[in-house]
C-alpha positions, 0 to 999 in steps of 0.5 A: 975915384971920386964919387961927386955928382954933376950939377945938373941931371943928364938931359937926353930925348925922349928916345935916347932915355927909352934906349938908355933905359932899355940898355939899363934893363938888359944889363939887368937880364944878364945879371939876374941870368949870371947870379947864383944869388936867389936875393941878388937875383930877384934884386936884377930881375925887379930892376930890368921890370923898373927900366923897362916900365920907366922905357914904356913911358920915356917917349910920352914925356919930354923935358922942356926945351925951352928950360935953358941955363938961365932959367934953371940957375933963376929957379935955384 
């Protein structure tokens, strides 16, 4: 399995990051739930705060629309 990155960061909306973010930090809830791990726990348990938090504000910010291709590959 390859472990490349893509090119360019993954675009979504400002609701599609809050729901991702909210997917991300339920994930989270499960882990920490499942672990017996007290350091594994607390590890999950500060994520779901991370993505939950970051999903507080995902809505208030949004990425330009108006960045297109050409824009990005001019700015590198």
């Amino acid at each position: 399995m390859s472990n490349q990155h893509p090119d360019s960061p993954i675009q979504r909306s400002g609701a599609a990051e809050r729901d991702y973010l909210l997917r991300r930090a339920e994930d989270h809830r499960r882990l920490a739930e499942d672990c017996d791990e007290p350091g594994a726990r607390g590890i999950h348990q500060r994520l779901r705060q991370l993505y939950e938090a970051r999903a507080a504000f995902a809505i208030m910010v949004h990425p330009d629309q108006s960045f297109t291709q050409k824009d990005q590959e001019r700015a590198s």
